[in-house]
N, C-alpha and C positions, 0 to 999 in steps of 0.2 A: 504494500500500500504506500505508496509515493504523494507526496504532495504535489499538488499540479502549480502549474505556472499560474493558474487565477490567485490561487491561496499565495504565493511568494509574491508578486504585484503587489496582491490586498496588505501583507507586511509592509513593504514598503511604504503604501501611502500609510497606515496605520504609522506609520516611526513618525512621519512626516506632521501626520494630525495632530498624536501627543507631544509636538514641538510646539505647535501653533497652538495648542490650547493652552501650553503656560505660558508663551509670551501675550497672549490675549489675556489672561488672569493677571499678569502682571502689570497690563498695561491700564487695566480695568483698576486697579489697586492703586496706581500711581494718581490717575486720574480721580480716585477719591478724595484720595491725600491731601490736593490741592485744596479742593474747595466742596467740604466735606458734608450733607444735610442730613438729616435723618433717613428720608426718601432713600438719597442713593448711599446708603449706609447698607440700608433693608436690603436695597437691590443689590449690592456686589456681595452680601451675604449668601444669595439666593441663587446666585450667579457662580460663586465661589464652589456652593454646595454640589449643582449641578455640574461643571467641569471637572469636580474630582471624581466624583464617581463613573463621569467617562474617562477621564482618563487610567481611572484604577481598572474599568475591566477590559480598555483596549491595552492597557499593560499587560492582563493576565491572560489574555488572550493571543498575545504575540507571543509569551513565555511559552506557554502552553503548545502554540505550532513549532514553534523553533524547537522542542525539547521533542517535541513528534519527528520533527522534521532530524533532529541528530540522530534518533534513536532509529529511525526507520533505515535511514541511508549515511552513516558518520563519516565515509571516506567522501562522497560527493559533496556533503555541506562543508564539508573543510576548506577543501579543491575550492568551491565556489565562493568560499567566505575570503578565502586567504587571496584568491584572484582580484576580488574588486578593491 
């Protein structure tokens, strides 16, 4: 049982997604910092809550394939990892 090319694509942008969701939390937190209300207190709260729990399961989810992905085939993902 081999991972196919959709599921290593779908890693990829997945690495790319949980990048862009901290720099967008960060930049959401920065922009509170400044000029700070109750309102948008609630909301980067809410906001906060929401982005982690995507990105904890697109973490465990990547984990998860990649450790599929070693176990199934370890000489190929090597080859592959150590290539790029």
């Amino acid at each position: 049982m081999a991972i196919g090319r959709r599921k290593w694509v779908w890693l990829v942008f997945a690495r790319w997604l949980v990048l862009a969701l901290e720099f967008e939390l960060a930049a959401d937190i920065l922009r509170t910092a400044i000029s700070p209300t109750w309102n948008e207190l609630g909301q980067l709260a809410v906001i906060a809550v929401i982005r982690t729990f995507l990105n904890y399961f697109l973490s465990k989810d990547m984990k998860e394939t990649m450790a599929l992905k070693r176990a199934v085939d370890p000489d190929a993902f090597l080859q592959k990892n150590l290539a790029a």
